[in-house]
C-alpha positions, 0 to 999 in steps of 0.5 A, a space after each residue: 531575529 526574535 524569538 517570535 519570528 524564529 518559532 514562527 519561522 519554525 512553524 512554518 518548516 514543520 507545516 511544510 514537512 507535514 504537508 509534504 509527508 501527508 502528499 507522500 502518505 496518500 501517494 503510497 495509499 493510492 499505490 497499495 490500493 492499485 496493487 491490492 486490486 492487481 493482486 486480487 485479480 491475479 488471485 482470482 485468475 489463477 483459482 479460475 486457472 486451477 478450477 478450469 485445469 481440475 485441480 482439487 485445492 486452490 493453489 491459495 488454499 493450499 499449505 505451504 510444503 514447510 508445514 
């Protein structure tokens, strides 16, 4: 094997890894969007929650008993 087809050989490894990781990349983007959404719409079903029950502040507003 020369070296040209031992880079090339390389090359195309790396391409691979680097196609592989941008598929992985965008999987997980598209799984935090799905979960940033859930979580927005908990958010705002609990304020709608906290408002219907008479609370005065938002359980997202208010601070943690540690502060």
């Amino acid at each position: 094997m020369t070296n040209t087809d031992a880079l090339e050989e390389r090359i195309a490894h790396l391409t691979r890894a680097v196609e592989d990781l941008s598929d992985i990349v965008r999987a997980q983007g598209l799984q935090l969007d799905r979960m940033t959404h859930r979580v927005r719409m908990l958010t705002e079903r609990e304020a709608e929650r906290d408002a219907a029950d008479g609370v005065q502040i938002p359980l997202t507003d208010q601070r943690p008993p540690h502060y």
